[in-house]
C-alpha positions as a Markdown table, in Angstrom:
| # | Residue | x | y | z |
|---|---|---|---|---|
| 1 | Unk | -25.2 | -7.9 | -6.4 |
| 2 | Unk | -22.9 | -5.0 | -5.6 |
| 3 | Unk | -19.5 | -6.0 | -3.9 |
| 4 | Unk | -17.5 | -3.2 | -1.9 |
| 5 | Unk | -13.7 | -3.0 | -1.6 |
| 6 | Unk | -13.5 | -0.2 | 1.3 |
| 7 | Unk | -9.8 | -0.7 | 1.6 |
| 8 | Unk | -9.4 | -0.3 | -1.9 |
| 9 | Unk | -11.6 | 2.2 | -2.3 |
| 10 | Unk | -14.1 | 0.4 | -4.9 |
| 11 | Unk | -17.3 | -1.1 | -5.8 |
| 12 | Unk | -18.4 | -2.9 | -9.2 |
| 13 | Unk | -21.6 | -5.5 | -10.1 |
| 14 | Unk | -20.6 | -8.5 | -9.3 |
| 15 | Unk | -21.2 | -10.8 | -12.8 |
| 16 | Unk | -23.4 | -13.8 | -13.0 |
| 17 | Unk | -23.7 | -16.6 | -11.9 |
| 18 | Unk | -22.0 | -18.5 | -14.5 |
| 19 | Unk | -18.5 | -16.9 | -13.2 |
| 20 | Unk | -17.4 | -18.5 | -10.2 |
| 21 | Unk | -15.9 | -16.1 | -7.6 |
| 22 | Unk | -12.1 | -17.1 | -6.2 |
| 23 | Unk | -9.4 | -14.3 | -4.9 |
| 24 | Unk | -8.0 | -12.6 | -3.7 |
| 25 | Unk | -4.6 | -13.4 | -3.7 |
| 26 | Unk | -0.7 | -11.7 | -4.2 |
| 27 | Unk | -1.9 | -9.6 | -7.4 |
| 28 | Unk | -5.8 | -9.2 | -7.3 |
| 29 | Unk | -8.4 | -8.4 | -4.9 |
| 30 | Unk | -11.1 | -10.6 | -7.3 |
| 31 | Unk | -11.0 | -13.1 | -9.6 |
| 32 | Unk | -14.1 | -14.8 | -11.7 |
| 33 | Unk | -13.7 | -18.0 | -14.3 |
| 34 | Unk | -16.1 | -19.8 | -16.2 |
| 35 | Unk | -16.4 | -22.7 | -17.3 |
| 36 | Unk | -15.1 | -22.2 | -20.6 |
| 37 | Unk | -11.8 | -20.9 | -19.0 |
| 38 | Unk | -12.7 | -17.5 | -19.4 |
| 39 | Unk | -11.8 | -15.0 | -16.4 |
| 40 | Unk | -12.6 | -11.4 | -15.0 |
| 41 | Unk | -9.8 | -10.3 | -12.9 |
| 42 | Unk | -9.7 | -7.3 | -10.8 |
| 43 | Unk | -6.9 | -5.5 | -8.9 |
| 44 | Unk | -5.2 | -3.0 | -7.6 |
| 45 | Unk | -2.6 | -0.9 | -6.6 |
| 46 | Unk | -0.9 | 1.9 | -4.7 |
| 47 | Unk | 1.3 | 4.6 | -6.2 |
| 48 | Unk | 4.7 | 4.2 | -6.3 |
| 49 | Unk | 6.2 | 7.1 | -8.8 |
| 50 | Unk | 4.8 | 10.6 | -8.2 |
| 51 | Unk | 1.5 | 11.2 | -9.0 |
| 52 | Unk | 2.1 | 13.5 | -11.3 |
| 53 | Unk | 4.8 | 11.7 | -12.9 |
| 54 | Unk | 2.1 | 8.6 | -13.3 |
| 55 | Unk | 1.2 | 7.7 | -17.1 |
| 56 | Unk | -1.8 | 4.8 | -17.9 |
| 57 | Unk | -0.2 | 4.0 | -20.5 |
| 58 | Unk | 3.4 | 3.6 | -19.9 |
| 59 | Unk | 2.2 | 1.9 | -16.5 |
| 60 | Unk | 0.4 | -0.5 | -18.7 |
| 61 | Unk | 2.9 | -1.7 | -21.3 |
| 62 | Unk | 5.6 | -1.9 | -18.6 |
| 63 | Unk | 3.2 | -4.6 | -16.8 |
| 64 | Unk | 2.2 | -6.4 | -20.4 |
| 65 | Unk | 6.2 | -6.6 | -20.6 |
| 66 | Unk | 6.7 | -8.2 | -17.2 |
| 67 | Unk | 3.5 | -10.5 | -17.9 |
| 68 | Unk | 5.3 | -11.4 | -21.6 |
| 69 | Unk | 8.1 | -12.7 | -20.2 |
| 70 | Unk | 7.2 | -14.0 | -17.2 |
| 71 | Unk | 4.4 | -16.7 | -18.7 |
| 72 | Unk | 6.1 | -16.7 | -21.9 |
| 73 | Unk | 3.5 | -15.1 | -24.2 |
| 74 | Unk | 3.7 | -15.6 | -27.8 |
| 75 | Unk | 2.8 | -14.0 | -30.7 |
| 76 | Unk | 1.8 | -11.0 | -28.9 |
| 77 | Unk | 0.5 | -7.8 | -30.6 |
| 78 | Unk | -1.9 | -5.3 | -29.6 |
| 79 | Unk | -4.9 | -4.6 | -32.2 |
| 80 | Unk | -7.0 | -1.5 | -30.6 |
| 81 | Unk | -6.1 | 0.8 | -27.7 |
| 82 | Unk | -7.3 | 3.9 | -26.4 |
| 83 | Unk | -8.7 | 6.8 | -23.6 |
| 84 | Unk | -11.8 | 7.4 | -21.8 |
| 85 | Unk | -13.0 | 7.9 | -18.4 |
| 86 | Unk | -14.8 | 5.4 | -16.2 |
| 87 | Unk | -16.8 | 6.6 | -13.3 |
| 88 | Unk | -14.8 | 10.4 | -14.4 |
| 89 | Unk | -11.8 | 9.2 | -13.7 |
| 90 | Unk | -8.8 | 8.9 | -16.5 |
| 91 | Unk | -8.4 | 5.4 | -17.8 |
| 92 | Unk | -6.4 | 3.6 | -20.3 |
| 93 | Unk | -8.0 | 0.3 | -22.2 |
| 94 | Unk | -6.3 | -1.7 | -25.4 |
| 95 | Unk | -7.5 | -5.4 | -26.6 |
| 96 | Unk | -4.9 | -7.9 | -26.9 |
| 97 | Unk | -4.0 | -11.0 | -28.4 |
| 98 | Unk | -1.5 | -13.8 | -27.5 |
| 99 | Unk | -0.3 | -17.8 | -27.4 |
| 100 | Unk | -0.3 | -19.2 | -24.0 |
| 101 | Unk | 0.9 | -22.2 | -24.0 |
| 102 | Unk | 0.4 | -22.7 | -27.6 |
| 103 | Unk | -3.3 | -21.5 | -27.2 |
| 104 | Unk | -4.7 | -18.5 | -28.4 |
| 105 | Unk | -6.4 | -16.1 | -26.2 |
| 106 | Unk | -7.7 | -12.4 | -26.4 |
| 107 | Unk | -8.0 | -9.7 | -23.6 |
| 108 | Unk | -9.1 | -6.4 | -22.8 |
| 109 | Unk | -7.7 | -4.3 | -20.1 |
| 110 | Unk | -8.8 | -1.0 | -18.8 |
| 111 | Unk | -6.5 | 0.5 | -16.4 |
| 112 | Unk | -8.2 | 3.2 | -14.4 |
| 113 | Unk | -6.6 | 6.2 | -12.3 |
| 114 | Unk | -7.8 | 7.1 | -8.7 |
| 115 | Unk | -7.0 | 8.9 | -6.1 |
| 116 | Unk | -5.5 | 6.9 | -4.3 |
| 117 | Unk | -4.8 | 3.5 | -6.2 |
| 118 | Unk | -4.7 | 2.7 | -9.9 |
| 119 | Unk | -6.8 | -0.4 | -10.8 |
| 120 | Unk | -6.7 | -3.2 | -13.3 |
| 121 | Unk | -10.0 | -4.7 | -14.7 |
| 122 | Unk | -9.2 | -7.8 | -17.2 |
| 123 | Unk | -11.1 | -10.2 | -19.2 |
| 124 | Unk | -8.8 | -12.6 | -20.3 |
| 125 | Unk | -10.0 | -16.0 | -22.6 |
| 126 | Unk | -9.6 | -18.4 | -25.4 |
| 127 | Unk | -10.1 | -16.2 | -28.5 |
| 128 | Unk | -13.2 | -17.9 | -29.6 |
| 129 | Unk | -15.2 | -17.2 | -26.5 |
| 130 | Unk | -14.0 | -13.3 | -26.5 |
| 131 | Unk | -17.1 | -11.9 | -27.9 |
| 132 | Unk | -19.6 | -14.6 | -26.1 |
| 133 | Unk | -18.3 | -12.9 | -23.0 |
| 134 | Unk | -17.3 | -9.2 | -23.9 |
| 135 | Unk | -20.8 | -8.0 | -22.9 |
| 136 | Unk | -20.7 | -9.3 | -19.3 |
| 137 | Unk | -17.3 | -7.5 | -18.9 |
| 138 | Unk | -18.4 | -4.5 | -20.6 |
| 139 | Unk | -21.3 | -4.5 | -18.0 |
| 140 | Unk | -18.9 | -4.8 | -14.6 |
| 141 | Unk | -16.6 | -1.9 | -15.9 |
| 142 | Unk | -19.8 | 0.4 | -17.0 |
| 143 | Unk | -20.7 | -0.3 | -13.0 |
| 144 | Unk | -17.0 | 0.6 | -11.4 |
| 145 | Unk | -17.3 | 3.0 | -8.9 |
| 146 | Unk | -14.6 | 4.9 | -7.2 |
| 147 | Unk | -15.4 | 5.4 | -3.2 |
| 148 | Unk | -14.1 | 8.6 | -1.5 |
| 149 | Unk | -11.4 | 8.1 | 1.4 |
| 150 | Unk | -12.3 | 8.0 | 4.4 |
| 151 | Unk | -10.0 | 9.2 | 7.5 |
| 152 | Unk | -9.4 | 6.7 | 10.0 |
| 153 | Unk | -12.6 | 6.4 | 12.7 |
| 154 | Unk | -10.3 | 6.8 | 16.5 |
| 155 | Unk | -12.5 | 4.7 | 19.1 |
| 156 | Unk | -13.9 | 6.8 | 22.4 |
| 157 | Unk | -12.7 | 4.0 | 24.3 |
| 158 | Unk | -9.2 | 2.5 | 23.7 |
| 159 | Unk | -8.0 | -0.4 | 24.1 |
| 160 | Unk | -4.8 | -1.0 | 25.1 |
| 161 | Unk | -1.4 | -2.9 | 24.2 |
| 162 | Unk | 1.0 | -3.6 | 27.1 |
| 163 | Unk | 4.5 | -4.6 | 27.1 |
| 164 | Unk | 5.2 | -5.2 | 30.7 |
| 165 | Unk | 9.0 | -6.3 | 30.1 |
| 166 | Unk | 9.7 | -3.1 | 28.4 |
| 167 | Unk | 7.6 | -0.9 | 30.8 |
| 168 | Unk | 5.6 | 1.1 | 28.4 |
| 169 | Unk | 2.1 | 0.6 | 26.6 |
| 170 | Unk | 0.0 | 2.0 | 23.4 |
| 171 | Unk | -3.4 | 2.5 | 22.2 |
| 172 | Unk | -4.8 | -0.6 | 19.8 |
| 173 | Unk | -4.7 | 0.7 | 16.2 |
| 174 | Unk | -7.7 | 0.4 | 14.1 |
| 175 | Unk | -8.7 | -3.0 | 12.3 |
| 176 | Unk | -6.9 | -1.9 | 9.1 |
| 177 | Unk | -3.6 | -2.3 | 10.3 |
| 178 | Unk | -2.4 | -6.0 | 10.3 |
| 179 | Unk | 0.1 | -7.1 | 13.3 |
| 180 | Unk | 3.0 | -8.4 | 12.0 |
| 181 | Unk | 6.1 | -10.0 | 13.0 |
| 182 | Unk | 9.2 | -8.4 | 13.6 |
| 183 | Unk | 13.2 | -9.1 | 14.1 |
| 184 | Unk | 14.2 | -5.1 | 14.7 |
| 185 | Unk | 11.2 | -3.7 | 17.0 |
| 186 | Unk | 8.8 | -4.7 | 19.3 |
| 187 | Unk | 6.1 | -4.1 | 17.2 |
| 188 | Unk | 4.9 | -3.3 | 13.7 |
| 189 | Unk | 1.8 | -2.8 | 11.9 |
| 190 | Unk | 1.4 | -3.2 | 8.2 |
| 191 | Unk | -1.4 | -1.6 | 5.9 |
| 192 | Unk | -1.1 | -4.4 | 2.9 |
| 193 | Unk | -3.4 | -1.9 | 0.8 |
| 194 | Unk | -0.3 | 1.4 | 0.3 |
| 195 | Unk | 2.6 | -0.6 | 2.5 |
| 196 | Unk | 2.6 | 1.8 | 5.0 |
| 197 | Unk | 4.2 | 0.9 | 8.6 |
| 198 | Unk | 3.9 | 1.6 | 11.9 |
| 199 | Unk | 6.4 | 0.6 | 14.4 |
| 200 | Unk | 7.1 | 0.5 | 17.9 |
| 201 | Unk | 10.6 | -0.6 | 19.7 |
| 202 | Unk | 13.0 | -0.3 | 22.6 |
| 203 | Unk | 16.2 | -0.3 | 22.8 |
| 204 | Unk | 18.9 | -0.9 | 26.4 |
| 205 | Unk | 21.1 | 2.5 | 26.8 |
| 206 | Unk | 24.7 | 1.9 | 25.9 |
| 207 | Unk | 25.3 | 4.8 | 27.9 |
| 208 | Unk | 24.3 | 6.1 | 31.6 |
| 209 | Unk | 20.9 | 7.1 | 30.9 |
| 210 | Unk | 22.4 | 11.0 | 32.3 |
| 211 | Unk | 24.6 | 10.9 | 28.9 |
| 212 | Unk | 22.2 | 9.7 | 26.4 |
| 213 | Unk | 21.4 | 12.3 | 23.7 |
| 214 | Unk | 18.1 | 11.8 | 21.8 |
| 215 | Unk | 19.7 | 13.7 | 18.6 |
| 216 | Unk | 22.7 | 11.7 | 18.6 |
| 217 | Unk | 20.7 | 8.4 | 19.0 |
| 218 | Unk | 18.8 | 9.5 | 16.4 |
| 219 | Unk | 20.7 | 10.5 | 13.6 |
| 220 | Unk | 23.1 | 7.7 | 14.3 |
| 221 | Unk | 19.8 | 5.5 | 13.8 |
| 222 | Unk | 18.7 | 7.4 | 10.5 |
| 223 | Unk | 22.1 | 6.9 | 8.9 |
| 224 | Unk | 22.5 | 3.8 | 9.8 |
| 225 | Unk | 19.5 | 3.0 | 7.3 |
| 226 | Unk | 20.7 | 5.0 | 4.8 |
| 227 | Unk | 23.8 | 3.4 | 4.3 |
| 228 | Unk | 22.5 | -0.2 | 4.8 |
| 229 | Unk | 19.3 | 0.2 | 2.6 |
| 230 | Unk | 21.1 | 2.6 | 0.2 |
| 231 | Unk | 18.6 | 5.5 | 0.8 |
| 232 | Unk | 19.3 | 8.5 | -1.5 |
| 233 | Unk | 17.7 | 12.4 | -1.4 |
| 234 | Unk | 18.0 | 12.1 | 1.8 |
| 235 | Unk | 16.2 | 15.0 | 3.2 |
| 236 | Unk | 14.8 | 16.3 | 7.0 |
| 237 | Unk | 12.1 | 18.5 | 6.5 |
| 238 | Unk | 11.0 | 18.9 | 10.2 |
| 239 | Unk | 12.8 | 18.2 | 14.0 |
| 240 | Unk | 11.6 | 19.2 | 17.4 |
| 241 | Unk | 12.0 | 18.4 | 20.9 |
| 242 | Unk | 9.0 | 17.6 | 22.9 |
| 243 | Unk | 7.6 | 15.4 | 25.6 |
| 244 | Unk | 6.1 | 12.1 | 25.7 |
| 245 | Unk | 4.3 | 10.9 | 28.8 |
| 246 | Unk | 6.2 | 13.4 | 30.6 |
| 247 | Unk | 9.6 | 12.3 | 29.3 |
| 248 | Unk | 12.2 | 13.8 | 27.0 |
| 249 | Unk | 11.3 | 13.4 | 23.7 |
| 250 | Unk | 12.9 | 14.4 | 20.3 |
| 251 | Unk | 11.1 | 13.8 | 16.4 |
| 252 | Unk | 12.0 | 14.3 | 12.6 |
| 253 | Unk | 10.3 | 13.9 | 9.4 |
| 254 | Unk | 12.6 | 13.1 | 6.6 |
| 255 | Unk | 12.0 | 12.1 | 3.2 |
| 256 | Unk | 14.1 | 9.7 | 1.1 |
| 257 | Unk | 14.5 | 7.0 | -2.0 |
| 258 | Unk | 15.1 | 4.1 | -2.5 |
| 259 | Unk | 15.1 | 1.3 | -4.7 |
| 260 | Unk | 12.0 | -0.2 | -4.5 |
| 261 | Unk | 10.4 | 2.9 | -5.5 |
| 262 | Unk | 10.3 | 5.6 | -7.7 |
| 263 | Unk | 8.6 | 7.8 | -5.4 |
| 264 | Unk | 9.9 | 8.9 | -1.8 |
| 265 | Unk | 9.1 | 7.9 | 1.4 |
| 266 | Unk | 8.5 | 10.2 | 4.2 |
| 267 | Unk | 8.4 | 9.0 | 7.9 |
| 268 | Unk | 8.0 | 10.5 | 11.4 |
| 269 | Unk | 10.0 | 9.1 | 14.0 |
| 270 | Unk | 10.1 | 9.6 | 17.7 |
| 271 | Unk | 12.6 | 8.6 | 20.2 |
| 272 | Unk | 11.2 | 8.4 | 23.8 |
| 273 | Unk | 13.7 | 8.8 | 27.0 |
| 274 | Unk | 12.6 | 6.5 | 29.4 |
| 275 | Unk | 14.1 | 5.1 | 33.1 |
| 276 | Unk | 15.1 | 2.0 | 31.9 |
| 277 | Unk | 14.5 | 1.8 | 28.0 |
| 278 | Unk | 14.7 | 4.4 | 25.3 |
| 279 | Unk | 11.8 | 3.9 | 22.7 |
| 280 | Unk | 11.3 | 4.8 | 19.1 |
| 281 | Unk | 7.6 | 5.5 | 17.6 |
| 282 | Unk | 8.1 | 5.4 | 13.7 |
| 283 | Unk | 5.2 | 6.0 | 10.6 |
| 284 | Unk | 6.3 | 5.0 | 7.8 |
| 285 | Unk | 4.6 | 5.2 | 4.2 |
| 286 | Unk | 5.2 | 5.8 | 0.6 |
| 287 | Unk | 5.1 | 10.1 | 0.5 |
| 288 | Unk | 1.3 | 10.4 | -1.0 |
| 289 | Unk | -0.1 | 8.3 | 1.8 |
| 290 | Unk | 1.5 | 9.4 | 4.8 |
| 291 | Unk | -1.2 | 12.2 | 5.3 |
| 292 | Unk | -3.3 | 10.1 | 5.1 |
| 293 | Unk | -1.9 | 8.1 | 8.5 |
| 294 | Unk | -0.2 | 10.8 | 10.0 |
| 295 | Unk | -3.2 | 11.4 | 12.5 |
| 296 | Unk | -3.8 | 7.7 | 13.6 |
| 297 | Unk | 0.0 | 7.3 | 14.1 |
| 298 | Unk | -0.2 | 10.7 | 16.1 |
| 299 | Unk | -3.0 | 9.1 | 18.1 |
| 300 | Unk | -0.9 | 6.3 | 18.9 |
| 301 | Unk | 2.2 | 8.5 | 20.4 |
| 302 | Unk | 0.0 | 10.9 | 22.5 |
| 303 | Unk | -1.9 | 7.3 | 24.0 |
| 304 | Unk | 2.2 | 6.2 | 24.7 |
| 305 | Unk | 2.3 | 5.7 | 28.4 |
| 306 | Unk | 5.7 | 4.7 | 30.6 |
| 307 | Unk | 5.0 | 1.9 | 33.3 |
């Protein structure tokens, strides 16, 4: 039985019967255990340094670290490591073994390299069941498959989001992004799978709406950001006026970094000068995935309609 991650871009056989599927949760997409506490785990991940920056290895000591301290390994050592390819991509694999919780276990760990997310297949179990159950795992890795991206499908007919109170509505995004909650903006809409954002909000002028300047507004908004977030590299690569459902408009592309990430963001933001409301349109994403949006998000602002 095959399974198919399409957000994550992956496919792999599933294993026997004997392993009992569970997952996903906050670090995998699967998980399979056995009954003699053996377990397949498989995850993945989006970018967050620049791709060419990214290193298999590094990546995967600086995880074995975190994992070290944070279930209090013991004993720790590594006794083979080494470099191939699995479905021709670069990967990374070493065998490991360890004390958890005064038992000891054995691992192997192949960390693979795609195009757009890295991924982490592990066997993990008591050392005397590591070769009983070796060949199964050797047998799900041989059948990893990377899937190609595809670019998001637009629907013929939209479906629409109104906000009567704030006089404007949108075009539905597609079933990928997740709705979410939000203190600062109307709404927002999360892809779990590379963190990317979409947001939509409206603000009350402070001023008459005859003295309202979209660049002030805006920069004022972008630097406000910066200083509470602590962007650095702070960069706009791109501003233009335009229109928006026949009102003034104004957008910028700008990249920055910050903290949580080695690599830089980059964001589109419109504001929108309406009779009542101004309104800002925003993409956000980590920098290798915002091309990868930027047409949906583009979708969404040309479907952006004043009531």
């Amino acid at each position: 039985m095959c399974l198919t991650n399409e957000e994550k871009l992956y496919q792999f056989q599933r294993p026997s019967r004997a392993w009992t599927k569970k997952g996903p949760d906050k670090f995998n997409d699967y998980w399979f255990d056995r009954r003699d506490r053996s377990t397949i785990y498989i995850g993945s991940r989006p970018y967050v340094t620049e791709l060419e920056e990214f290193d298999l290895s590094t990546t995967e000591y600086e995880w074995l670290k975190v994992m070290e301290k944070k279930y209090k390994y013991t004993d720790l050592k590594v006794i083979e490591e080494g470099d191939t390819t699995i479905d021709q991509h670069p990967a990374f694999w070493h065998v490991i073994e360890l004390r958890f919780r005064g038992s000891p276990r054995k691992e192997k760990i192949y960390l693979v390299q795609g195009d757009k997310f890295y991924y982490r297949i592990r066997l993990t179990c008591r050392k005397r069941y590591f070769d009983k159950d070796l060949e199964e795992f050797k047998q799900l890795v041989k059948s990893f498959k990377l899937l190609p991206f595809k670019p998001p499908v637009i629907p013929k007919v939209p479906i629409y989001i109104t906000n009567r109170r704030k006089r404007y509505q949108f075009q539905k995004l597609g079933k990928v992004w997740a709705k979410e909650t939000t203190k600062f903006n109307d709404y927002k809409f999360v892809i779990k799978a590379d963190y990317s954002t979409i947001f939509v909000g409206s603000d009350k002028y402070t001023t008459a709406p005859g003295q309202f300047d979209l660049p002030t507004a805006q920069s004022s908004w972008i630097n406000m950001r910066k200083e509470k977030y602590n962007w650095t590299d702070l960069v706009i690569t791109e501003q233009n006026e335009t229109t928006i459902a026949e009102h003034p408009a104004l957008y910028t592309i700008f990249e920055y970094r910050s903290d949580r990430a080695a690599v830089k963001h980059k964001c589109k933001m419109y504001f929108v000068k309406g009779d009542k409301y101004y309104y800002r349109l925003g993409l956000w994403c980590l920098k290798p995935y915002f091309d990868d949006h930027l047409e949906e998000f583009e979708q969404l602002v040309k479907s952006f309609k004043l009531l």
